[in-house]
gemmi code that builds the backbone of each chain (N, CA, C; Angstrom):
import gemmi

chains = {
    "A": [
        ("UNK", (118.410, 101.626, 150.632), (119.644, 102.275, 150.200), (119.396, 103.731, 149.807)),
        ("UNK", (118.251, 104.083, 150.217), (118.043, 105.442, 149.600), (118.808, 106.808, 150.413)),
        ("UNK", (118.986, 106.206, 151.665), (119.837, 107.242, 152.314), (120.654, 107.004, 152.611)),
        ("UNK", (122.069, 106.014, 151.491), (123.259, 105.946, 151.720), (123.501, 107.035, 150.885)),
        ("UNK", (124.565, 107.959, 151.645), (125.208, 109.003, 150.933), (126.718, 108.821, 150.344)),
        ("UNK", (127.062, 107.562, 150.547), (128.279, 107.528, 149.894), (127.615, 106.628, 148.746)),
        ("UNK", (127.183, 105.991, 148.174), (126.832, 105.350, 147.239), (126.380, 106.265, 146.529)),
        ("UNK", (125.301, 107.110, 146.750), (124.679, 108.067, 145.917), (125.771, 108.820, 145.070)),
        ("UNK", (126.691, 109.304, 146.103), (127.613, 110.409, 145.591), (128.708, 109.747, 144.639)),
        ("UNK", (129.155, 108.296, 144.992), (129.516, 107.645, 143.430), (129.317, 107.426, 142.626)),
        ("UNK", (128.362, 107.237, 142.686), (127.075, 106.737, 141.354), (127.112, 108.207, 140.311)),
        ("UNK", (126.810, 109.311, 141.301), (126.906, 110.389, 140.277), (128.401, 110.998, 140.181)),
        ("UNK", (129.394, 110.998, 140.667), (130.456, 110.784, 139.918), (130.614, 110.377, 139.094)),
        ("UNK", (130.494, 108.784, 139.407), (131.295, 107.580, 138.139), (130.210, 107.554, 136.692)),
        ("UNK", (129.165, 108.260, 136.888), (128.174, 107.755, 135.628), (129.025, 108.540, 134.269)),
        ("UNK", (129.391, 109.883, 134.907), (129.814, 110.672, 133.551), (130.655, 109.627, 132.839)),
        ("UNK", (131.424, 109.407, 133.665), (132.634, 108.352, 133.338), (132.566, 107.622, 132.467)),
        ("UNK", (131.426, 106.934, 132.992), (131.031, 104.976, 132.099), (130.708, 105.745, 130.794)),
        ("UNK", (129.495, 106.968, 130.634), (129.149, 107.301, 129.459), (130.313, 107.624, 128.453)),
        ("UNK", (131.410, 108.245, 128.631), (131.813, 109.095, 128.021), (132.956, 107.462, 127.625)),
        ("UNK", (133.217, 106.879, 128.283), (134.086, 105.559, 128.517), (133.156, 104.560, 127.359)),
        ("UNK", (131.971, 104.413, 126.931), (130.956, 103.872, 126.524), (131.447, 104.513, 124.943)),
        ("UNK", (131.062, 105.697, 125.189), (131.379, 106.818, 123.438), (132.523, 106.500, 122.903)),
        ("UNK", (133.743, 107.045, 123.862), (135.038, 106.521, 122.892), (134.955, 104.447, 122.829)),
        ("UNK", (134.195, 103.543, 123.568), (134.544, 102.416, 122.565), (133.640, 102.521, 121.579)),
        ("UNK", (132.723, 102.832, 121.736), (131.494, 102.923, 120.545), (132.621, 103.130, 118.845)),
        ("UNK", (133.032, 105.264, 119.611), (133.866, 105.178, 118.175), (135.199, 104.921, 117.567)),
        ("UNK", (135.575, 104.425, 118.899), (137.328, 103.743, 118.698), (137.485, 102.415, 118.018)),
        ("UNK", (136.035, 101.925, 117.694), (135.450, 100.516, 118.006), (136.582, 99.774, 116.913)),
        ("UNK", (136.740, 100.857, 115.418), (137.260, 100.335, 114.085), (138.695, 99.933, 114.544)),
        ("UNK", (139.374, 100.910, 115.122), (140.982, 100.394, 115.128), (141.729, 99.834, 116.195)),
        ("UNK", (140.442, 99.928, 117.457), (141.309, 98.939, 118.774), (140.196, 98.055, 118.817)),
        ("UNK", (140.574, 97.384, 120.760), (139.280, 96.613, 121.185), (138.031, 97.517, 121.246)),
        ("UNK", (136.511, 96.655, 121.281), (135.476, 96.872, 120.740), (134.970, 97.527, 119.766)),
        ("UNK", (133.717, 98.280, 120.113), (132.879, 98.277, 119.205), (131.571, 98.596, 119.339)),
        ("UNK", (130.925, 98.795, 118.798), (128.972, 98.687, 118.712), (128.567, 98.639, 119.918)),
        ("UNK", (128.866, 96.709, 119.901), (127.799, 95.854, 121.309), (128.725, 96.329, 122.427)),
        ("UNK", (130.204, 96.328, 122.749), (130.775, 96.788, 123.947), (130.428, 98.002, 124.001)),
        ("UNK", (130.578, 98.863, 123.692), (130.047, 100.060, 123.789), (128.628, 100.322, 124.409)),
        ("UNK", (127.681, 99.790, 123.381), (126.235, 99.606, 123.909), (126.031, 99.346, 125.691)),
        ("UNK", (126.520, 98.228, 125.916), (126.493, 97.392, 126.941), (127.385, 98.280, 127.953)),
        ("UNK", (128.295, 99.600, 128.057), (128.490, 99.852, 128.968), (127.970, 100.937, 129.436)),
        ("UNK", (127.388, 101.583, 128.060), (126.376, 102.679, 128.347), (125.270, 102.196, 129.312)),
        ("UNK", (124.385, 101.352, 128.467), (123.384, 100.456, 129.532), (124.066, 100.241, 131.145)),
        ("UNK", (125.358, 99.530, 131.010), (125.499, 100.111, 132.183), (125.523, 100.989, 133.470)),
        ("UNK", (125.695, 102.618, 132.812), (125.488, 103.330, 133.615), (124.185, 103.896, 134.200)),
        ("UNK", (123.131, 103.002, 132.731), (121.788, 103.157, 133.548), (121.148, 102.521, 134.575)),
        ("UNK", (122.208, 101.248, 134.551), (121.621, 100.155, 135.498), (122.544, 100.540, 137.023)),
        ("UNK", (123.520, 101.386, 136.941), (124.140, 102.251, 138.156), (123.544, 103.084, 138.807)),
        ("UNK", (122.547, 103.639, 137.703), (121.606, 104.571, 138.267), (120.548, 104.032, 138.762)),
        ("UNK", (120.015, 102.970, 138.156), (118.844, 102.112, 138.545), (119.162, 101.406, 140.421)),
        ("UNK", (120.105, 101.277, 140.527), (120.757, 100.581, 141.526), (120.962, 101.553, 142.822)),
        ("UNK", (121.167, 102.145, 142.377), (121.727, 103.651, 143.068), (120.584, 104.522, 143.878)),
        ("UNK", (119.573, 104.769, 142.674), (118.631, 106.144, 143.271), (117.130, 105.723, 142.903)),
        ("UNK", (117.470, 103.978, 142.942), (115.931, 103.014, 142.921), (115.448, 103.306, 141.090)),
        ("UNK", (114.808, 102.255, 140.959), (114.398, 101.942, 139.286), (113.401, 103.319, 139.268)),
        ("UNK", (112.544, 104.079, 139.992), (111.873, 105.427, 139.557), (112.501, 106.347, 139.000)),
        ("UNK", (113.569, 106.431, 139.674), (114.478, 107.692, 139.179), (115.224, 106.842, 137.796)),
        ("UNK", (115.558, 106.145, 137.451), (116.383, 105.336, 136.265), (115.058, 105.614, 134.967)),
        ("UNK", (113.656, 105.349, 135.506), (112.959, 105.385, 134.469), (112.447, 106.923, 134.212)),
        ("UNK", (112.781, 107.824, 135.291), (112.415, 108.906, 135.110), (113.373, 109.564, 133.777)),
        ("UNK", (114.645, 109.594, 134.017), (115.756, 109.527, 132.549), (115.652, 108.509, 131.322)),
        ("UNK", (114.975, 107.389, 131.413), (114.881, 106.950, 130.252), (113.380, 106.178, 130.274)),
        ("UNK", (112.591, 106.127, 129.752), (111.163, 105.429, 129.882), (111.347, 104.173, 129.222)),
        ("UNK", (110.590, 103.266, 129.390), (110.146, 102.161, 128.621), (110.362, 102.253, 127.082)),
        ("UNK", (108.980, 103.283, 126.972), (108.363, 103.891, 125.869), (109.744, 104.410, 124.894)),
        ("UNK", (110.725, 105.596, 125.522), (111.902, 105.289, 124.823), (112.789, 104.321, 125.165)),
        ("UNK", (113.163, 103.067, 125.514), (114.114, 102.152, 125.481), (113.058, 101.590, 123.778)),
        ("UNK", (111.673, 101.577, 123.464), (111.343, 100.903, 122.499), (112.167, 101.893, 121.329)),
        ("UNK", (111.943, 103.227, 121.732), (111.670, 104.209, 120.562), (113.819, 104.182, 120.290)),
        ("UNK", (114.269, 104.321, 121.070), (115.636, 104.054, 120.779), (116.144, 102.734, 120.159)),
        ("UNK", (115.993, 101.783, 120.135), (116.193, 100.216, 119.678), (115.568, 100.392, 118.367)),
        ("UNK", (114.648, 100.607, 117.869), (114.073, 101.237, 116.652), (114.589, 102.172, 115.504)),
        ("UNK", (115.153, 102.995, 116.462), (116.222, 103.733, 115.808), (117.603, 103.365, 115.451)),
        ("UNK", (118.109, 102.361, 116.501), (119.342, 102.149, 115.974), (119.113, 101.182, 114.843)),
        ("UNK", (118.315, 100.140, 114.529), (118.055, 99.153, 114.138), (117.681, 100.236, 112.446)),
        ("UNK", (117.279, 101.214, 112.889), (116.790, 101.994, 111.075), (117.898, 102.366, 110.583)),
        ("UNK", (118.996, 102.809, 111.680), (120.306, 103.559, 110.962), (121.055, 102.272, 110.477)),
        ("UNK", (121.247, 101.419, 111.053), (121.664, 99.917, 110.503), (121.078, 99.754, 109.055)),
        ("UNK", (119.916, 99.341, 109.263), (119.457, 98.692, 107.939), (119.096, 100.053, 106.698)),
        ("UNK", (119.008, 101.152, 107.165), (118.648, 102.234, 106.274), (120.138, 102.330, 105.598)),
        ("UNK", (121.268, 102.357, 106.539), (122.945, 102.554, 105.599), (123.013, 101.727, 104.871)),
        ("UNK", (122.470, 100.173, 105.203), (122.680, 98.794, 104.219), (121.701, 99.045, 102.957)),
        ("UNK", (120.545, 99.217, 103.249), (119.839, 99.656, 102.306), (120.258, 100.323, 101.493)),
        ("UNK", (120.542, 101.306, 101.746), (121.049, 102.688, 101.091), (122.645, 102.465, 99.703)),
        ("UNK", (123.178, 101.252, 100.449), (124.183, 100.952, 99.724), (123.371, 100.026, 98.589)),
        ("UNK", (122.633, 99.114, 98.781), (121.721, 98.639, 97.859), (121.078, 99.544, 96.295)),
        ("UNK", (120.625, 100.577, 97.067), (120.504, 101.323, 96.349), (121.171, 102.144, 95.346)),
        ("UNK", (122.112, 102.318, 95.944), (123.284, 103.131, 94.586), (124.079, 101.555, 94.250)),
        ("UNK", (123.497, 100.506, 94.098), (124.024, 99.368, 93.727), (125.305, 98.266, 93.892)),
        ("UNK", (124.894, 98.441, 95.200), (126.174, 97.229, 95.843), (125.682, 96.697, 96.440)),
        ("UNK", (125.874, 95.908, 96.993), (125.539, 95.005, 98.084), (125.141, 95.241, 99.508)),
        ("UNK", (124.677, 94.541, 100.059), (124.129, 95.172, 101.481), (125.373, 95.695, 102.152)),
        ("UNK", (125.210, 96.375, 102.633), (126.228, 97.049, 103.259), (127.772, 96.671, 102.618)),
        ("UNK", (127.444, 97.324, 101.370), (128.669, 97.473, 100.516), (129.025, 99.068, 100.506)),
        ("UNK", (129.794, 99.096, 101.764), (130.307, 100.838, 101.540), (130.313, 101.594, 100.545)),
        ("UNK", (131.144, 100.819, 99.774), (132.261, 101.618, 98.801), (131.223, 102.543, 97.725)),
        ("UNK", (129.592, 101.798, 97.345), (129.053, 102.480, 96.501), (128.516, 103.318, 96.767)),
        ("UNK", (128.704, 104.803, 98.084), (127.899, 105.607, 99.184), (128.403, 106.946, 98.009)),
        ("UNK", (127.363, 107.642, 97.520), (127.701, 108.412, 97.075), (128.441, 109.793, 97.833)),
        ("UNK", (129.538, 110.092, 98.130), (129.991, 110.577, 99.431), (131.272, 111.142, 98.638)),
        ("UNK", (131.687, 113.009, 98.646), (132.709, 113.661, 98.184), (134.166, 113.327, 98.998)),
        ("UNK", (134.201, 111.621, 98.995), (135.467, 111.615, 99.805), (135.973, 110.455, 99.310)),
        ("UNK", (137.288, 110.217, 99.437), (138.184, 109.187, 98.604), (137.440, 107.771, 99.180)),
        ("UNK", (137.247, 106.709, 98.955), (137.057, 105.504, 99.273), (137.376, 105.138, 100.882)),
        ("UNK", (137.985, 105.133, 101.304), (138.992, 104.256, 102.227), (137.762, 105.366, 103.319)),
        ("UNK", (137.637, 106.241, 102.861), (137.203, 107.509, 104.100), (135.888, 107.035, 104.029)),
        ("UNK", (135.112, 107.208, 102.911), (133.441, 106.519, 103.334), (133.318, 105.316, 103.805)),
        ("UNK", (134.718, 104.461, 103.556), (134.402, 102.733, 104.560), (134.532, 103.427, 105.997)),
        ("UNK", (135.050, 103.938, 106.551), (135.512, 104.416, 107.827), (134.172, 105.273, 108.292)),
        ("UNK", (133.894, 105.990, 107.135), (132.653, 106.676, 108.078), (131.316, 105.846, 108.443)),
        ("UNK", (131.104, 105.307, 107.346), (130.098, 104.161, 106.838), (129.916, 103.337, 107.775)),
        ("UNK", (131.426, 102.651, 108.305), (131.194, 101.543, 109.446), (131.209, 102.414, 110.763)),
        ("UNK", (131.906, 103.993, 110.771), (131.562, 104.209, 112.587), (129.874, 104.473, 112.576)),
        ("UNK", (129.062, 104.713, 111.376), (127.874, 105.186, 111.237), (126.923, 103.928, 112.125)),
        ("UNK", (127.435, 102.608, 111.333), (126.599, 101.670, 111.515), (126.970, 101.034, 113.255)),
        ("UNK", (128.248, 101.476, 113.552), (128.391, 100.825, 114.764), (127.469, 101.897, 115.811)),
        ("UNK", (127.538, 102.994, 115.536), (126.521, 104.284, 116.173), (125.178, 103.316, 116.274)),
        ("UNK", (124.975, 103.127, 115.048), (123.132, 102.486, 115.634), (123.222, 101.523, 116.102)),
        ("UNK", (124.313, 100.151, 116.240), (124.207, 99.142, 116.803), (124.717, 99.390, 118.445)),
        ("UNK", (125.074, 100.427, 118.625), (125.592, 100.885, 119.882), (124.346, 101.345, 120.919)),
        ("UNK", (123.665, 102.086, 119.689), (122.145, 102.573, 120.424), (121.150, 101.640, 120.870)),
        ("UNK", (121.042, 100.749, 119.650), (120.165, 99.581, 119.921), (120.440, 98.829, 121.573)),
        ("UNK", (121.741, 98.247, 121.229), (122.472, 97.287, 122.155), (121.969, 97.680, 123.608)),
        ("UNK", (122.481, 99.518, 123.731), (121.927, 100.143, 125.185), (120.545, 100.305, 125.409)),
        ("UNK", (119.546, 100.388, 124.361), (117.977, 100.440, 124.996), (117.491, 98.749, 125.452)),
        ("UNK", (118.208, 97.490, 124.432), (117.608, 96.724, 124.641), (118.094, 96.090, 126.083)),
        ("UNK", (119.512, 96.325, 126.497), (119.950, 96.228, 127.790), (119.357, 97.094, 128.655)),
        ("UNK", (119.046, 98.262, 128.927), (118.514, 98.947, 129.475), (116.649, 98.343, 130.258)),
        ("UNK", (116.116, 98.128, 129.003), (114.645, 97.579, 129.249), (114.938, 96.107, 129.685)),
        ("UNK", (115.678, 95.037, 129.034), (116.242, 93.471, 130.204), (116.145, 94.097, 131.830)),
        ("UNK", (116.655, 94.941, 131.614), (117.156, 95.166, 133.506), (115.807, 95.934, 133.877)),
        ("UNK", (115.236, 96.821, 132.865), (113.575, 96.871, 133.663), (112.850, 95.768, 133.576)),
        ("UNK", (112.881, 94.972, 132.925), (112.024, 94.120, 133.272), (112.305, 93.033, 134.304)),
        ("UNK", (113.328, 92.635, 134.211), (113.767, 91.919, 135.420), (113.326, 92.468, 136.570)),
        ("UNK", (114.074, 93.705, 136.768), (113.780, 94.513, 137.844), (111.943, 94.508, 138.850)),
        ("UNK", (110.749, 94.319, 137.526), (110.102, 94.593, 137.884), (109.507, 93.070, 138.275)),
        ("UNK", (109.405, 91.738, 137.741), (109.733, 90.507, 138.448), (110.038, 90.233, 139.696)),
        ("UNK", (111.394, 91.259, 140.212), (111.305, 90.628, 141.190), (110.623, 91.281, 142.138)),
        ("UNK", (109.969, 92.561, 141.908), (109.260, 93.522, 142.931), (108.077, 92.813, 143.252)),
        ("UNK", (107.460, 92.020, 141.936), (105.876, 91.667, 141.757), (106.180, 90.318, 143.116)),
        ("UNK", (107.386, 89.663, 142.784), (107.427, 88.113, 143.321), (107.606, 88.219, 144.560)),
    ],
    "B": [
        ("UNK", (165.773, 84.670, 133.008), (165.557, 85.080, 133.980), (164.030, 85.660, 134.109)),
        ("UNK", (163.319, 85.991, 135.035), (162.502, 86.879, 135.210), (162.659, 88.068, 135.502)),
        ("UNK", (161.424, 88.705, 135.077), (162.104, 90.251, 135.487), (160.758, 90.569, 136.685)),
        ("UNK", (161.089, 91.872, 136.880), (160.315, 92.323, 138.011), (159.045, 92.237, 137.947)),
        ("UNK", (158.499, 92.440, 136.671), (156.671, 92.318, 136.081), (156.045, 91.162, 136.319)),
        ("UNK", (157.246, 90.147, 135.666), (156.684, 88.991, 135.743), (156.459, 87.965, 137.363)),
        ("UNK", (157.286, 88.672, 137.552), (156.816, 87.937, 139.282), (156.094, 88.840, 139.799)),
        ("UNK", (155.818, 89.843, 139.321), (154.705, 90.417, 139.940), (153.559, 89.848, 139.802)),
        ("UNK", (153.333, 89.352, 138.447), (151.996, 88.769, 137.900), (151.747, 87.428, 138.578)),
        ("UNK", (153.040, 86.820, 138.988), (152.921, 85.244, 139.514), (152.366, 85.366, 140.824)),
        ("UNK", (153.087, 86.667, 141.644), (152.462, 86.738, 142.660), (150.935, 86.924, 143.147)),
        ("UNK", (150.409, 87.825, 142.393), (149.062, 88.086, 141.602), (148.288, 86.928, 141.967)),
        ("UNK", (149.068, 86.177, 140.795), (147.726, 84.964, 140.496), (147.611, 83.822, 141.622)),
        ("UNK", (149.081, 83.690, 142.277), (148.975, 83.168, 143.783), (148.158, 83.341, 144.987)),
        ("UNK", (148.351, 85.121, 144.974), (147.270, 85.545, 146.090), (145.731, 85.353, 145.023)),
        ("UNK", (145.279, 85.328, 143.819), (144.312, 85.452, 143.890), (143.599, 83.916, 144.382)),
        ("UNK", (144.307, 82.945, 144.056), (144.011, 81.585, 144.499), (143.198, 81.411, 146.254)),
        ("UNK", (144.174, 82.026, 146.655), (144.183, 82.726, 147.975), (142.582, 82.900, 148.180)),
        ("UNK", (142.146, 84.181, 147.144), (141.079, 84.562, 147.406), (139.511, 83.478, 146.835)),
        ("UNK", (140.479, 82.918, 146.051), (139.235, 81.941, 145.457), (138.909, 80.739, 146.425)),
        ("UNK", (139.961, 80.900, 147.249), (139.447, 79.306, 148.487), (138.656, 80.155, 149.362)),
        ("UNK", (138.554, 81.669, 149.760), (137.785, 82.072, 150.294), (136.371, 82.498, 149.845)),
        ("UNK", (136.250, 82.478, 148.165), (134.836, 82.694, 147.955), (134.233, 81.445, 147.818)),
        ("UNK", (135.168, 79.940, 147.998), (134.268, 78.609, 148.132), (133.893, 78.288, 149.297)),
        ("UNK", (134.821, 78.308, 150.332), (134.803, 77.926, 151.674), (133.961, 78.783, 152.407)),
        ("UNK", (134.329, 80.425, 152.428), (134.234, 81.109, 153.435), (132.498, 81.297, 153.700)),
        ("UNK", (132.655, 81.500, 155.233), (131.469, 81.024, 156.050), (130.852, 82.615, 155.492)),
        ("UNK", (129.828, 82.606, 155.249), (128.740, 83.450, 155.038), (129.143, 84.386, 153.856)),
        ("UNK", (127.837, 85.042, 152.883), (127.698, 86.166, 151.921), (128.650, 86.681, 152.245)),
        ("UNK", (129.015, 88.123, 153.002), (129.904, 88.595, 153.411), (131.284, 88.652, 152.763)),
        ("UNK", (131.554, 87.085, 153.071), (133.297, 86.712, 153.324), (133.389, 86.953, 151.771)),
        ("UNK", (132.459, 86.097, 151.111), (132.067, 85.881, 149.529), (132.659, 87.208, 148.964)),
        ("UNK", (131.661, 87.911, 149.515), (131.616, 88.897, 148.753), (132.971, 89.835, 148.572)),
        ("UNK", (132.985, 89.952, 149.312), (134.615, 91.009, 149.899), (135.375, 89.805, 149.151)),
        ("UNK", (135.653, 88.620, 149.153), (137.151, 88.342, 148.252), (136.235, 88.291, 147.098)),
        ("UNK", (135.304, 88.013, 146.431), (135.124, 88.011, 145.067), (135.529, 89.431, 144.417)),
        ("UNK", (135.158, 90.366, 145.350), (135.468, 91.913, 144.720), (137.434, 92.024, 144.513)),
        ("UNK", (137.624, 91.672, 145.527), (139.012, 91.249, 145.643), (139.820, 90.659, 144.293)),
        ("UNK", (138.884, 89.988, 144.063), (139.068, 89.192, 142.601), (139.076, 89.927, 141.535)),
        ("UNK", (138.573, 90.879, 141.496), (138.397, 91.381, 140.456), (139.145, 92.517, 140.744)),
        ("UNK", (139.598, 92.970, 142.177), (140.950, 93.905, 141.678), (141.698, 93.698, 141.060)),
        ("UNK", (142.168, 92.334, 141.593), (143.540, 91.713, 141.139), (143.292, 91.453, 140.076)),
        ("UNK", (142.539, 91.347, 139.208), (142.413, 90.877, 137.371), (142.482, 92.448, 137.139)),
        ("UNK", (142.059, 93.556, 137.889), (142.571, 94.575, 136.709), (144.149, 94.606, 136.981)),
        ("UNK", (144.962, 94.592, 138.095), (146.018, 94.649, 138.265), (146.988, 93.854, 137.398)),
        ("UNK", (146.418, 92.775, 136.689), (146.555, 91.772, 136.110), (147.071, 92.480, 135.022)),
        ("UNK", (145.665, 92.532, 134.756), (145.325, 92.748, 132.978), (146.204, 94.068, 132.693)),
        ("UNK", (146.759, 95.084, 133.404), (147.727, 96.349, 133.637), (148.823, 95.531, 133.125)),
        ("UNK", (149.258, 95.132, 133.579), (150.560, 93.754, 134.345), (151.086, 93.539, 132.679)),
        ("UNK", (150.247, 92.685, 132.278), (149.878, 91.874, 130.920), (149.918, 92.951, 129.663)),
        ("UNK", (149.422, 93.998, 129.908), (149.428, 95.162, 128.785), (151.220, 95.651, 129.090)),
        ("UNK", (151.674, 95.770, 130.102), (152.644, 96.570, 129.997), (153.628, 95.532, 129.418)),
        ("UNK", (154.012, 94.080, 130.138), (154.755, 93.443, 129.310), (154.875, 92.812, 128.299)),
        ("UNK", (153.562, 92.921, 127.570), (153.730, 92.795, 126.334), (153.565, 93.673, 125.402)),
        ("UNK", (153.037, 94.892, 125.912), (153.588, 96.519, 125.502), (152.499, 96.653, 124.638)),
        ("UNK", (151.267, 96.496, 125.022), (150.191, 96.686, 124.162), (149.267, 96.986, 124.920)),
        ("UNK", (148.675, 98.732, 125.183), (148.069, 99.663, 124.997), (146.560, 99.259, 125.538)),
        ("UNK", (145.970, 98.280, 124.658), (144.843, 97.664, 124.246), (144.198, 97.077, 126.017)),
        ("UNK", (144.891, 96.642, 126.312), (145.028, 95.749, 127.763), (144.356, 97.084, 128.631)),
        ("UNK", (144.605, 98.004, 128.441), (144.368, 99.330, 129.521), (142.839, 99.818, 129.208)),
        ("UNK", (142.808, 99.375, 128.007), (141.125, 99.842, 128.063), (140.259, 98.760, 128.851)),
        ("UNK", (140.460, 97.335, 128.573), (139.714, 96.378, 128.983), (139.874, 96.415, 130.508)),
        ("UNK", (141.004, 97.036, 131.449), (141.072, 97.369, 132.742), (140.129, 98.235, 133.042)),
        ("UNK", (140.037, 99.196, 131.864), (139.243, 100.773, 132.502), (137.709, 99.714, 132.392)),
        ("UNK", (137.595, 99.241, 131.670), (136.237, 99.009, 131.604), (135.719, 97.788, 132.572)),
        ("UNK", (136.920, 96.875, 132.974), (136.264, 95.676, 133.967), (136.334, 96.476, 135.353)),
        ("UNK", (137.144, 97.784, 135.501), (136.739, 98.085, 136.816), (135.678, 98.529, 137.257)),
        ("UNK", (134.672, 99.302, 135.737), (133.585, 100.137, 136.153), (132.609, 98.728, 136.354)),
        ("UNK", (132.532, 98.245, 135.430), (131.310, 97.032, 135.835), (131.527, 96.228, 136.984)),
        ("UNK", (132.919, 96.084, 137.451), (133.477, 95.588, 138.644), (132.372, 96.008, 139.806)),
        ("UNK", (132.773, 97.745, 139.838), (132.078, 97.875, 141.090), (130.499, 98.221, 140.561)),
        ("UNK", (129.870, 98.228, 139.878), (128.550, 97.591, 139.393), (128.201, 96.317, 140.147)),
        ("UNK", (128.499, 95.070, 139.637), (128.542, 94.367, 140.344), (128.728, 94.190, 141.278)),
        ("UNK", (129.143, 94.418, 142.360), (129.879, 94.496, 143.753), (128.634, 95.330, 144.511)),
        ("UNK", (127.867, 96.417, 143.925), (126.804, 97.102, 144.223), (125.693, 96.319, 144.312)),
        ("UNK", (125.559, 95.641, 142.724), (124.011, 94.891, 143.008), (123.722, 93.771, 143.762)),
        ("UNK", (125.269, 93.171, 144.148), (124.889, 91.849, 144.780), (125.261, 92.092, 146.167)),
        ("UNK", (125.318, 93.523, 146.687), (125.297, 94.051, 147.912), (124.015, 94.567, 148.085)),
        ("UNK", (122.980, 95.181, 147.029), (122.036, 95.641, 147.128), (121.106, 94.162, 147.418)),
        ("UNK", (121.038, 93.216, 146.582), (120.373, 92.035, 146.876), (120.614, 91.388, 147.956)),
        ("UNK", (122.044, 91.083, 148.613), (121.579, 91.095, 149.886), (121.412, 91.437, 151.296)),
        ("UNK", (120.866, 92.871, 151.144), (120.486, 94.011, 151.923), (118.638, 93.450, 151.656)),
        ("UNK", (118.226, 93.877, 150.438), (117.065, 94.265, 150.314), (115.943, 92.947, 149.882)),
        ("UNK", (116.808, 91.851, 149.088), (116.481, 90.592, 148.481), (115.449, 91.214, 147.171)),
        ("UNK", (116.239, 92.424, 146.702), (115.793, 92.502, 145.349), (116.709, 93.698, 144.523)),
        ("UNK", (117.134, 93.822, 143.802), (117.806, 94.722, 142.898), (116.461, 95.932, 142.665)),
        ("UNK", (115.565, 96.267, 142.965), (114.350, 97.455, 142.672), (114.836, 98.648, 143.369)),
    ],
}
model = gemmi.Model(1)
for chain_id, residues in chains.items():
    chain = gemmi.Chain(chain_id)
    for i, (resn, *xyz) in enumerate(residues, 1):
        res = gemmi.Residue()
        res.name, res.seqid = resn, gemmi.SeqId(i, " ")
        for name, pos in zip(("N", "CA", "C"), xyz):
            atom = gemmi.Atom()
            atom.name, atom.element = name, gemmi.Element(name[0])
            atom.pos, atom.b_iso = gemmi.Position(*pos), 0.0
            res.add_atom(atom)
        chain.add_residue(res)
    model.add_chain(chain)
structure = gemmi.Structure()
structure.add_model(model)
structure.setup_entities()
């Protein structure tokens, strides 16, 4: 498939798309459908468009292994570092409300939860991202 | 009475039936493939259908988003069997 030119030329069309389609559910996630994991999962998608598209070299050339670990890591710190963090100024795990933050209540729950859906969004796309490398590379070996 | 939407949607789900005796029956990958994709037009056409008459917004995102993975899908299981591997 490497020298289909109409596939190629969709693929890089439609990717902006999925990403930017990926961002607003990520942060629309609080007041319509999805969220976090939908979000996550369609970003990952557009890597696995690319993977499909212009062969798994070029897919890993934009994102490595090495970062699908180093991203999943990260989302997983902004998660538990905000929960933490609420612990700390003394509430409960991911008890918003005690975020020391110059803004009325209702506004740090809102920021608080698009914060945490941000890292579960990140996570969601590296660990989907590396499933489909590894699969990928299964079936090359078999 | 019905109105115009709603037999639109009946019609819909008629022809998609249509298409589902062709992704059991039909003789070779191919046939499969082309109405399964088929299938999944008609569910966004659907799911459009469904948002407008019940006037909720919400329905239009889950279209935008089953079409992109739509033709995702429709890619890899054309790529698999071209190549007999997604790599």
């Amino acid at each position: 498939m490497k020298q289909d030119v109409v596939i190629r030329t969709v693929c890089r069309l439609v990717v902006p798309f999925i990403q930017l389609f990926a961002l607003y559910v990520i942060i629309h996630g609080a007041s319509s459908a999805g969220g976090g994991f939908q979000g996550g999962v369609i970003f990952a998608s557009a890597f696995i468009l690319v993977g499909i598209a212009f062969g798994i070299a070029d897919a890993r050339k934009r994102i490595s292994e090495k970062m699908t670990v180093l991203f999943s890591a990260c989302g997983l710190g902004i998660y538990a570092g905000i929960g933490i963090l609420c612990i700390i100024f003394g509430g409960n795990f991911l008890g918003y409300s005690f975020l020391p933050l110059p803004f009325p209540v209702p506004e740090i729950r809102g920021l608080a939860a698009e914060a945490v859906e941000i890292g579960i969004g990140i996570t969601v796309m590296a660990v989907m991202t590396s499933i489909f490398y590894d699969m990928a590379v299964d079936e090359e070996a078999a | 009475m019905i109105d115009l939407f709603t037999a639109t949607g009946l019609v819909l789900i008629c022809t998609l039936f249509l298409c589902l005796y062709r992704v059991i029956v039909g003789p070779g990958a191919c046939n499969r493939l082309i109405a399964a994709n088929t299938i999944g037009t008609k569910i966004i056409l659907l799911l459009v259908l469904v948002g407008y008459i019940y006037g909720r917004n919400l329905f239009l995102d889950i279209a935008l988003a089953y079409a992109m993975i739509n033709f995702l899908a429709t890619l890899a299981i054309a790529k698999y069997l071209e190549k007999g591997c997604i790599c």
